[in-house]
N, C-alpha and C positions, 0 to 999 in steps of 0.2 A: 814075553807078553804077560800083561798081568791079568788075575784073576778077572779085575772088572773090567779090563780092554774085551776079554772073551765074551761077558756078558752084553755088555754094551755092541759090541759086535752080531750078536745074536738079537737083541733088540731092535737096532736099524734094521736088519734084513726081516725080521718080521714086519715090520712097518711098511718096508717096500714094499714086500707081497702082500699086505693088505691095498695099500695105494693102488698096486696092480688089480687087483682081482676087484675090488671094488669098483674101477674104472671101467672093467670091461664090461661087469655085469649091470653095471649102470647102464653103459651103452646098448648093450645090447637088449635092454626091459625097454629101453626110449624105445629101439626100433620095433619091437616086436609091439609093445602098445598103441605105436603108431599104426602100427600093420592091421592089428585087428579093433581099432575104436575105443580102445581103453577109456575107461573115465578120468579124465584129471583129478580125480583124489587120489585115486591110486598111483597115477605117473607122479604124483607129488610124493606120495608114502615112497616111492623109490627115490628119490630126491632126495627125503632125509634121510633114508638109513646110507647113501653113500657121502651125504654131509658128516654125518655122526662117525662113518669109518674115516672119510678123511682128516678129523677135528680128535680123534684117537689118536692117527697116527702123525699128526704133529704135535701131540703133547708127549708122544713117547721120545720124539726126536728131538724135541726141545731138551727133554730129559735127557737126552747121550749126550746130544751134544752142551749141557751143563758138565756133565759129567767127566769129560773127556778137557775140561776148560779147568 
C-alpha cells in the first residue's frame, strides 16, 4: 500500500464519520425542536451547519476519489 492509498484511506473514513455524526445530530435537533417549539431560524441555523458538513465531505471525497483515479 502506498503512502497516499494510507492517506486517502484516512480521509474517506473521516468523511463518513462526519456524514455520520452530522446526520444524527441533525436528526436528532429536528426532534427535540420540534418537541419544545423551537423557532424556525434556529431549526434553519441546524440546517445549515449539517448542509456545510455534508458539502465538506463531499469535497473531501471528491478529492480521494480524484486521487485514487
Amino acid at each position: 500500500m502506498k503512502p497516499s492509498d494510507a492517506v486517502n484511506q484516512k480521509q474517506a473514513r473521516l468523511a463518513a464519520i462526519v456524514i455520520l455524526v452530522a446526520m444524527v445530530v441533525w436528526m436528532a435537533l429536528q426532534w427535540v425542536g420540534g418537541g419544545i417549539g423551537l423557532e424556525a431560524r434556529y431549526v434553519f441555523l441546524f440546517d445549515l451547519f449539517a448542509l456545510a458538513a455534508f458539502a465538506w465531505s463531499l469535497v473531501v471525497l471528491l478529492r480521494v476519489w480524484r486521487g485514487r483515479q
